[in-house]
N, CA, C and O atoms as CSV, one atom per row, in Angstrom:
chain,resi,resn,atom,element,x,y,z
A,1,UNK,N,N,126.302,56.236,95.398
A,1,UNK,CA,C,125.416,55.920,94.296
A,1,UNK,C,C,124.915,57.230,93.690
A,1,UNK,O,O,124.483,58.093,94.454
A,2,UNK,N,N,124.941,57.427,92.442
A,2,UNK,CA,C,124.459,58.380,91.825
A,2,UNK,C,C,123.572,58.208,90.903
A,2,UNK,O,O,123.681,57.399,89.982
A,3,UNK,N,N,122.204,59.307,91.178
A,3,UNK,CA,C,120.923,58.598,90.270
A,3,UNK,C,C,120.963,59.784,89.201
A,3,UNK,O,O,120.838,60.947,89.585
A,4,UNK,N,N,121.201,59.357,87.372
A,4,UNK,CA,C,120.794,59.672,86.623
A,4,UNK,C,C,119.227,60.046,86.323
A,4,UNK,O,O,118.442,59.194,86.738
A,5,UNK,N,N,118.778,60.913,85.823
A,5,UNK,CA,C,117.465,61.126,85.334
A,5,UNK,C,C,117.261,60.642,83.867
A,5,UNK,O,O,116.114,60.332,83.542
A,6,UNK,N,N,118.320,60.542,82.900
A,6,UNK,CA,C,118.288,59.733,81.711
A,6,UNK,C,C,117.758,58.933,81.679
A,6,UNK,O,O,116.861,58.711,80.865
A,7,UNK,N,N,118.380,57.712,83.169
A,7,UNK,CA,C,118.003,56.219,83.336
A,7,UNK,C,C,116.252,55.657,83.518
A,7,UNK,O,O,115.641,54.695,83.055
A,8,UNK,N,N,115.815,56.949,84.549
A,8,UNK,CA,C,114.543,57.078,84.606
A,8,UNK,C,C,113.638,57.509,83.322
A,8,UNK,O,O,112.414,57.415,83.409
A,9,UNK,N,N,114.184,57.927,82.269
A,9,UNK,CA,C,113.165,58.588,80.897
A,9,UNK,C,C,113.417,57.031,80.221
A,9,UNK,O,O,112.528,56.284,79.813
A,10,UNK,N,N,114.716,56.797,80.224
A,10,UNK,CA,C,114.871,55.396,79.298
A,10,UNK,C,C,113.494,54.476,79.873
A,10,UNK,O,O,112.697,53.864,79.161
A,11,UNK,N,N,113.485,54.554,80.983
A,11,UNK,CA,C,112.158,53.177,81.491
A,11,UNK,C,C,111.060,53.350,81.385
A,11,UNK,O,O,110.296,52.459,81.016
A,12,UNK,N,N,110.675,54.574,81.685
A,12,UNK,CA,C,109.585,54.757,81.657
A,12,UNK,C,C,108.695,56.113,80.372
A,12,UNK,O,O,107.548,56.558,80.346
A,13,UNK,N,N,109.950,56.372,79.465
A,13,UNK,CA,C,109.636,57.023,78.232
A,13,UNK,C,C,108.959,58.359,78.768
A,13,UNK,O,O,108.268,59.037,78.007
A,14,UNK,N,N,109.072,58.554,79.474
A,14,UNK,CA,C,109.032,60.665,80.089
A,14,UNK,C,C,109.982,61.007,81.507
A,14,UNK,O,O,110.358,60.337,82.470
A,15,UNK,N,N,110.141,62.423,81.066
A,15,UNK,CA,C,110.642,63.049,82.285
A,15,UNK,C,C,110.113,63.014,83.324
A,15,UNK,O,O,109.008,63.507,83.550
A,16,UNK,N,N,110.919,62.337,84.251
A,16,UNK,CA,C,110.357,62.432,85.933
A,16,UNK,C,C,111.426,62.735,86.634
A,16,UNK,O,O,112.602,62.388,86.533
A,17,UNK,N,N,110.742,63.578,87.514
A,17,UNK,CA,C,111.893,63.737,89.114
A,17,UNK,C,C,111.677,63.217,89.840
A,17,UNK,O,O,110.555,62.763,90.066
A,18,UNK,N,N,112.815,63.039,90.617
A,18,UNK,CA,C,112.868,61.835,91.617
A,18,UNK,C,C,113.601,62.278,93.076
A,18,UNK,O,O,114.791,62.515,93.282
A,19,UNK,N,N,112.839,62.295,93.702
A,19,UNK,CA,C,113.375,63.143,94.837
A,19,UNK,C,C,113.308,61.498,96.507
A,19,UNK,O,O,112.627,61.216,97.493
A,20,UNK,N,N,114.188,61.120,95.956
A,20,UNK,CA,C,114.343,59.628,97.523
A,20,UNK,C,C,114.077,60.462,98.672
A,20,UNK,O,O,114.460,61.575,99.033
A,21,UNK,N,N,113.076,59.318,99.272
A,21,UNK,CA,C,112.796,59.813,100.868
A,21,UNK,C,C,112.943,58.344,101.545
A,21,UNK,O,O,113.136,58.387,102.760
A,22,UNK,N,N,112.897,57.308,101.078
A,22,UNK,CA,C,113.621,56.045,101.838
A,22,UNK,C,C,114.552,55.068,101.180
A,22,UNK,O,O,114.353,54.846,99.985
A,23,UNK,N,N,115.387,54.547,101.693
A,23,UNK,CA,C,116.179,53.539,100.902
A,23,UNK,C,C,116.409,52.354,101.691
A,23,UNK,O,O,116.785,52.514,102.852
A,24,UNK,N,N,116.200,50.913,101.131
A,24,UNK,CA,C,116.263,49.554,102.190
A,24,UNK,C,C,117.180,49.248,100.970
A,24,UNK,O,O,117.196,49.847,99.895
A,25,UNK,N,N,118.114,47.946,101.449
A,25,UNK,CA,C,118.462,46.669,100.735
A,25,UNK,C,C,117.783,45.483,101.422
A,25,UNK,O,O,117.714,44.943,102.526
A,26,UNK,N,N,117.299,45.362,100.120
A,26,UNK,CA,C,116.954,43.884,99.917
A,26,UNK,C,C,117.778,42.405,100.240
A,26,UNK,O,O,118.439,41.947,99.308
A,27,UNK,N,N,117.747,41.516,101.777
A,27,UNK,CA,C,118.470,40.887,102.587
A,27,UNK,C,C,119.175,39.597,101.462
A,27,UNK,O,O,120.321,39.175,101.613
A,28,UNK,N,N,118.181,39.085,100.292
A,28,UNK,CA,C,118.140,38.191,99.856
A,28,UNK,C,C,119.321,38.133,98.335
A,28,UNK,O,O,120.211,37.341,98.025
A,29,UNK,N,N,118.588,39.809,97.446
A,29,UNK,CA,C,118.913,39.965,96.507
A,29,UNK,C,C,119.783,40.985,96.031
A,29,UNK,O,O,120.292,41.203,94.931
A,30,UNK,N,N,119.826,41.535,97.093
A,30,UNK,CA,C,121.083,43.053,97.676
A,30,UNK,C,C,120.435,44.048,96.578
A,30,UNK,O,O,121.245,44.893,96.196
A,31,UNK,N,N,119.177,44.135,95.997
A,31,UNK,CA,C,118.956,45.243,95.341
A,31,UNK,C,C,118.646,46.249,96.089
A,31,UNK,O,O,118.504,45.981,97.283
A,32,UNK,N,N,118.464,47.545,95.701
A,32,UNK,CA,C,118.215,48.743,96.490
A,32,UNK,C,C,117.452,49.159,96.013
A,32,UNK,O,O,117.385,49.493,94.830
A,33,UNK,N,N,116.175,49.293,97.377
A,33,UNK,CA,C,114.588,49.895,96.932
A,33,UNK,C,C,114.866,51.340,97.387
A,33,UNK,O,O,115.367,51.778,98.422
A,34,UNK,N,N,114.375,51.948,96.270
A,34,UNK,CA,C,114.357,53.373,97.069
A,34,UNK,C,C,113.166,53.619,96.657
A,34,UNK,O,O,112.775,53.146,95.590
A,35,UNK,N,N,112.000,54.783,97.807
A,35,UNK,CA,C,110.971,55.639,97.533
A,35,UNK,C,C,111.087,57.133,97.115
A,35,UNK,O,O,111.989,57.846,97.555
A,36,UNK,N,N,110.062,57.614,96.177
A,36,UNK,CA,C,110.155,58.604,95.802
A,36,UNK,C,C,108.962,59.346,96.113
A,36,UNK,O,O,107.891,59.089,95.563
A,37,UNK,N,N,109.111,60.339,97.049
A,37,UNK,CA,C,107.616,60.792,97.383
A,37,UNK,C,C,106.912,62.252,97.075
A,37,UNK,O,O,105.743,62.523,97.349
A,38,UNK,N,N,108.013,63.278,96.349
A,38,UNK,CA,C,107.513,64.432,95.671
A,38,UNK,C,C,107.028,64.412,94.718
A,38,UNK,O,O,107.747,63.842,93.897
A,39,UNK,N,N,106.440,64.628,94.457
A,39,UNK,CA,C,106.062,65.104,92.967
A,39,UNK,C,C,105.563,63.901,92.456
A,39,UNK,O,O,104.334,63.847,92.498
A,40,UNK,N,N,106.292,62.612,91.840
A,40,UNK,CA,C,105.871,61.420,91.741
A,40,UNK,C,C,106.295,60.476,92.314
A,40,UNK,O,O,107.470,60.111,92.275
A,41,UNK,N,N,104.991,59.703,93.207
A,41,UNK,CA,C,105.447,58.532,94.419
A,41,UNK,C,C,105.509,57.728,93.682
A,41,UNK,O,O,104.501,57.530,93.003
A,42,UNK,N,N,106.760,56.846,93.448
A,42,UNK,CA,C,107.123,55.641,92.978
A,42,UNK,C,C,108.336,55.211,93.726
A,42,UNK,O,O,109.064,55.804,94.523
A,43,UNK,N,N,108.341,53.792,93.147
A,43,UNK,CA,C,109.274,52.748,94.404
A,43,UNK,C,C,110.439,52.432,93.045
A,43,UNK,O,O,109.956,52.122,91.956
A,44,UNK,N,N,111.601,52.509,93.163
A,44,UNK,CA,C,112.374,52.375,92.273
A,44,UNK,C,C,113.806,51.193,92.858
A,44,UNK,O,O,114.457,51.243,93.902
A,45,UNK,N,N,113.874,50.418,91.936
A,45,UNK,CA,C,114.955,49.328,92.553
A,45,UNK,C,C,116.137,49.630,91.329
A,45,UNK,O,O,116.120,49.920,90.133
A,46,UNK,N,N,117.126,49.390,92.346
A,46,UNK,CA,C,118.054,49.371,91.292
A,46,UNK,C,C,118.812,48.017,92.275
A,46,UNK,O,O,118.477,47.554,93.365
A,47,UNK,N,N,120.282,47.554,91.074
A,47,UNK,CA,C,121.172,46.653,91.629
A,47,UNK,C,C,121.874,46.976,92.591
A,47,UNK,O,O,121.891,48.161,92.927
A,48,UNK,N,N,122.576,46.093,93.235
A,48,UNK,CA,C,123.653,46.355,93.934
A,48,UNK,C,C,125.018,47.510,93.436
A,48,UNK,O,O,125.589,48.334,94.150
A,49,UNK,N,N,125.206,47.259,92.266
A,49,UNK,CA,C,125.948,48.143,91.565
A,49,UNK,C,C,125.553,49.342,90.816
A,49,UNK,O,O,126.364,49.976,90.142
A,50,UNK,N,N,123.864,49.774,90.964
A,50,UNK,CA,C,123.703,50.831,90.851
A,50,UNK,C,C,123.050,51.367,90.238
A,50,UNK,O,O,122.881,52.586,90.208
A,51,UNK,N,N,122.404,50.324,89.445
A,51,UNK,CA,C,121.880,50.476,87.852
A,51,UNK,C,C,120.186,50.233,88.245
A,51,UNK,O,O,119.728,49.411,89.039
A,52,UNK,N,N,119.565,51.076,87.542
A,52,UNK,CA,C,118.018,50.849,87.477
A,52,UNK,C,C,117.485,49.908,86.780
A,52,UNK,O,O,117.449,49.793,85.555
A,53,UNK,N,N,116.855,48.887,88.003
A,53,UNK,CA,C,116.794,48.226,87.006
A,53,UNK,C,C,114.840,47.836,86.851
A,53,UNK,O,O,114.551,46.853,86.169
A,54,UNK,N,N,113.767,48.587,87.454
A,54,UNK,CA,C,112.627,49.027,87.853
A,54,UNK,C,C,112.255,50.054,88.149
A,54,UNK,O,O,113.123,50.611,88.821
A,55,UNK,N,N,111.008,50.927,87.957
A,55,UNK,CA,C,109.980,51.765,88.360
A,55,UNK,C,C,108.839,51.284,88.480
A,55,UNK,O,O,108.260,50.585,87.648
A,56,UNK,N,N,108.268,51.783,89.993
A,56,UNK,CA,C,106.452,51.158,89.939
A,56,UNK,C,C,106.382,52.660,90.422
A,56,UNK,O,O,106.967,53.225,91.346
A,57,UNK,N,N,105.424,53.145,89.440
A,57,UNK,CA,C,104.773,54.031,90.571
A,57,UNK,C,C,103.215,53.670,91.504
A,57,UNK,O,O,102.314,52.840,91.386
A,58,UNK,N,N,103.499,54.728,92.381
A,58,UNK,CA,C,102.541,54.138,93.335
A,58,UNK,C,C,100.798,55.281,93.936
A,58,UNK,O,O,100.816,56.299,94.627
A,59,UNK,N,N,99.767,54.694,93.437
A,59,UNK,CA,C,98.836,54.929,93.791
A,59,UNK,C,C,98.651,56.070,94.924
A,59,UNK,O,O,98.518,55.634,96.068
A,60,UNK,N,N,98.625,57.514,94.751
A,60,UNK,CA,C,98.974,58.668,95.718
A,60,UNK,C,C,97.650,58.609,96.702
A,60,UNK,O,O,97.745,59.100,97.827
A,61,UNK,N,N,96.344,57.970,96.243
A,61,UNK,CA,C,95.030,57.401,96.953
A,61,UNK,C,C,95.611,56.539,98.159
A,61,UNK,O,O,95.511,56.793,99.359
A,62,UNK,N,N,96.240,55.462,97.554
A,62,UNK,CA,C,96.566,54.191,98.318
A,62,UNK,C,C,97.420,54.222,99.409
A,62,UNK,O,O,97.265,53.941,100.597
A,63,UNK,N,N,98.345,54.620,98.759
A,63,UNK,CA,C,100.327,55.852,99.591
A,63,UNK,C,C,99.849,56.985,99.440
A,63,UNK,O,O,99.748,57.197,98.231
A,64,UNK,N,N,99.309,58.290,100.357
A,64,UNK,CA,C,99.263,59.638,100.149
A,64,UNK,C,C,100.905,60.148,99.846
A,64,UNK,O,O,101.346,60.931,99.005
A,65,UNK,N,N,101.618,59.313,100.958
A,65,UNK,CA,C,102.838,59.733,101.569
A,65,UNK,C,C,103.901,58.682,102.060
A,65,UNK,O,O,104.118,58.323,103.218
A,66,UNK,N,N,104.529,58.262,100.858
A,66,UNK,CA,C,105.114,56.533,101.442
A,66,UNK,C,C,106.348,56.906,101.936
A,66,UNK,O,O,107.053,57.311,101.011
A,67,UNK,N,N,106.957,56.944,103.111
A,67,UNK,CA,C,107.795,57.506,103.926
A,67,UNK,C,C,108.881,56.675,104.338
A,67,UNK,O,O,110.030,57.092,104.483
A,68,UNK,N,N,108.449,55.299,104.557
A,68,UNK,CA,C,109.319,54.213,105.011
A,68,UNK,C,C,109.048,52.976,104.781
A,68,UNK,O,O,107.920,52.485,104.807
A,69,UNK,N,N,110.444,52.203,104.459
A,69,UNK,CA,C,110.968,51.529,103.588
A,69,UNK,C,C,111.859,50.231,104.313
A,69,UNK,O,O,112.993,50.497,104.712
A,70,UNK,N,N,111.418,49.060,104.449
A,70,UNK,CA,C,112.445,47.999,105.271
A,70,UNK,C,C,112.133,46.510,104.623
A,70,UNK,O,O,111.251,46.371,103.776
A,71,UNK,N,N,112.974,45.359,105.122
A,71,UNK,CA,C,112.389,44.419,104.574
A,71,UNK,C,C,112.637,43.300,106.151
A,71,UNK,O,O,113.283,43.582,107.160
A,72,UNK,N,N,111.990,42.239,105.894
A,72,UNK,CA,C,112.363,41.509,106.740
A,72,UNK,C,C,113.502,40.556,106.301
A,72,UNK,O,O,113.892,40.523,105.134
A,73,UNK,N,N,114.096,39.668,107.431
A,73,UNK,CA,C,115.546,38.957,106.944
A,73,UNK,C,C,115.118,37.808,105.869
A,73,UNK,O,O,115.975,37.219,105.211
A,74,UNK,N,N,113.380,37.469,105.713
A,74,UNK,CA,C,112.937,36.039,104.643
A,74,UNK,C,C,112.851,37.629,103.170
A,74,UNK,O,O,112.930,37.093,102.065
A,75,UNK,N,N,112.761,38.755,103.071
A,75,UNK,CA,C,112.469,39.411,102.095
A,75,UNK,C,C,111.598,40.485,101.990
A,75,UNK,O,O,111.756,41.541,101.378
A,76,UNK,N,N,110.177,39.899,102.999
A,76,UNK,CA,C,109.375,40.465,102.885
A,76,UNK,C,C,109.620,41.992,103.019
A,76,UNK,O,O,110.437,42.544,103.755
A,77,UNK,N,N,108.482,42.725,101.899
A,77,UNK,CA,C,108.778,44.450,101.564
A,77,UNK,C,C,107.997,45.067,102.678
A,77,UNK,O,O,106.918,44.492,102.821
A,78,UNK,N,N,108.199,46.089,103.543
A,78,UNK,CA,C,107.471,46.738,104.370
A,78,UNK,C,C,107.410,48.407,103.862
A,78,UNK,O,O,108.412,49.053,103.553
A,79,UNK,N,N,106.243,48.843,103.857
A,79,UNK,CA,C,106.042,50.534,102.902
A,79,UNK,C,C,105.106,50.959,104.051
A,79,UNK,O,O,104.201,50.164,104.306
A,80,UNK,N,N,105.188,52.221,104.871
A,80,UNK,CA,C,104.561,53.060,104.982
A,80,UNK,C,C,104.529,54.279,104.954
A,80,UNK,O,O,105.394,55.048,104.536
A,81,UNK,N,N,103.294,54.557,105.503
A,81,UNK,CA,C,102.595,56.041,104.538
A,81,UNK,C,C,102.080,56.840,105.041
A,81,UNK,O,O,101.009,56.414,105.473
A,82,UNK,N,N,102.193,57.603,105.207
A,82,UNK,CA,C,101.573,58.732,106.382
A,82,UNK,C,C,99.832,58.599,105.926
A,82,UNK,O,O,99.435,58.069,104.888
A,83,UNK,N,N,99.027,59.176,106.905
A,83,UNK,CA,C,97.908,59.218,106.074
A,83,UNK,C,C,97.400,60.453,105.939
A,83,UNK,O,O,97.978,61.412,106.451
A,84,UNK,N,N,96.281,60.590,105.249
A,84,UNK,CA,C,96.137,62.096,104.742
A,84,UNK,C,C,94.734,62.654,105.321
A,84,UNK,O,O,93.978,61.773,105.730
A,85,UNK,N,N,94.331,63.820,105.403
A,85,UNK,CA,C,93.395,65.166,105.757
A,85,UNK,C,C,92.791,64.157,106.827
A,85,UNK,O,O,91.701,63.621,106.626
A,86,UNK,N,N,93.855,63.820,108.451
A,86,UNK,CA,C,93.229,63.264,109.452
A,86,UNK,C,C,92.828,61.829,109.487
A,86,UNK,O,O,92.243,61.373,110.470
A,87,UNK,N,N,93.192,60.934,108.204
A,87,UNK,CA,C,92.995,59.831,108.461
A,87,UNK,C,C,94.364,59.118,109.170
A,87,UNK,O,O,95.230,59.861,109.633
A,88,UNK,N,N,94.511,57.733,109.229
A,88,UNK,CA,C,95.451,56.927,109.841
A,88,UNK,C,C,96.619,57.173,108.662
A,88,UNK,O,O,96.246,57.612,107.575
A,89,UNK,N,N,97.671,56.960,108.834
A,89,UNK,CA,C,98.682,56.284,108.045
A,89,UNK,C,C,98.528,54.509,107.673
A,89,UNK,O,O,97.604,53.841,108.137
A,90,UNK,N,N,99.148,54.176,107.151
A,90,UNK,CA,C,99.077,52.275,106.986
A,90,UNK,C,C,100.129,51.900,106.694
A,90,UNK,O,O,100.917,52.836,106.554
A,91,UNK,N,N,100.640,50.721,106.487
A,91,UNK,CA,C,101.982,49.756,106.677
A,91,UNK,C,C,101.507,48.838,105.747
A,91,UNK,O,O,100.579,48.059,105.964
A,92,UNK,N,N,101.981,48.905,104.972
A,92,UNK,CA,C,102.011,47.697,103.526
A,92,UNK,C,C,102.996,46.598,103.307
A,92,UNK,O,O,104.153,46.796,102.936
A,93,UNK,N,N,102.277,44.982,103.652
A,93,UNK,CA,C,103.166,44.150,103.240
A,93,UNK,C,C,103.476,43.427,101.847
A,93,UNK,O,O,102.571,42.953,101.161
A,94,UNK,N,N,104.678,43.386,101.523
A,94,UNK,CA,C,104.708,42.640,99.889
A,94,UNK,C,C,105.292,41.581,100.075
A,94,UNK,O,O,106.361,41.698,100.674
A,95,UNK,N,N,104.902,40.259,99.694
A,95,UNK,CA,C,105.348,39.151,100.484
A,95,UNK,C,C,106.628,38.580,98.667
A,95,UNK,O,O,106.264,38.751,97.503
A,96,UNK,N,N,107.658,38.111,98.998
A,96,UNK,CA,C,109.240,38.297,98.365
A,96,UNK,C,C,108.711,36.833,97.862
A,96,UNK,O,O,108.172,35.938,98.513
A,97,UNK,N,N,109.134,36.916,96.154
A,97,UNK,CA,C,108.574,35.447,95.591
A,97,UNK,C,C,110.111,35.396,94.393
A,97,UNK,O,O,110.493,35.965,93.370
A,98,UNK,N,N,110.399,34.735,94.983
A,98,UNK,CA,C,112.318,33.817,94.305
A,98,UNK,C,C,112.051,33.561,93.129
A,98,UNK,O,O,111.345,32.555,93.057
A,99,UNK,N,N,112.435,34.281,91.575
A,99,UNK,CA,C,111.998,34.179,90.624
A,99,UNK,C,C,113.013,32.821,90.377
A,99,UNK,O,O,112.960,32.195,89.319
């Protein structure tokens, strides 16, 4: 898979870098979540075939450091995050809703 930076200005109308630090597929919908945690933490999905087809970025308060990336076999999204200057890290659930 090869990630364009074009694809990322087209969505979100500015230059961003994108530097992946986790990647899951999605059990249900075979999309591919990947995290981006330099510079700007955002969660980016693309298709099975490759194509972007989302950006969220993500709250650097909330995620200092979103590191890892899984889902369960019903969907559900699992994100965690290191935590920052001595606090805990945390584990974020996103519960998978069948459009």
């Amino acid at each position: 898979m090869v990630i364009h930076k074009k694809d990322f200005e087209n969505v979100t109308d500015q230059k961003l870098d994108f530097f992946p630090s986790a990647i899951a597929v999605h059990p249900i919908t075979q999309d591919i979540y990947m995290l981006s945690t330099k510079d700007n933490k955002c969660l980016a999905v693309f298709s099975h075939d490759g194509k972007l087809k989302t950006l969220q970025f993500i709250d650097k308060e909330l995620m200092p450091q979103p590191e890892g990336i899984c889902f369960s076999p019903e969907g559900v999204l699992y994100i965690s995050s290191e935590g920052k200057k001595g606090e805990p890290g945390n584990l974020f659930e996103f519960n998978y809703k069948a459009k």
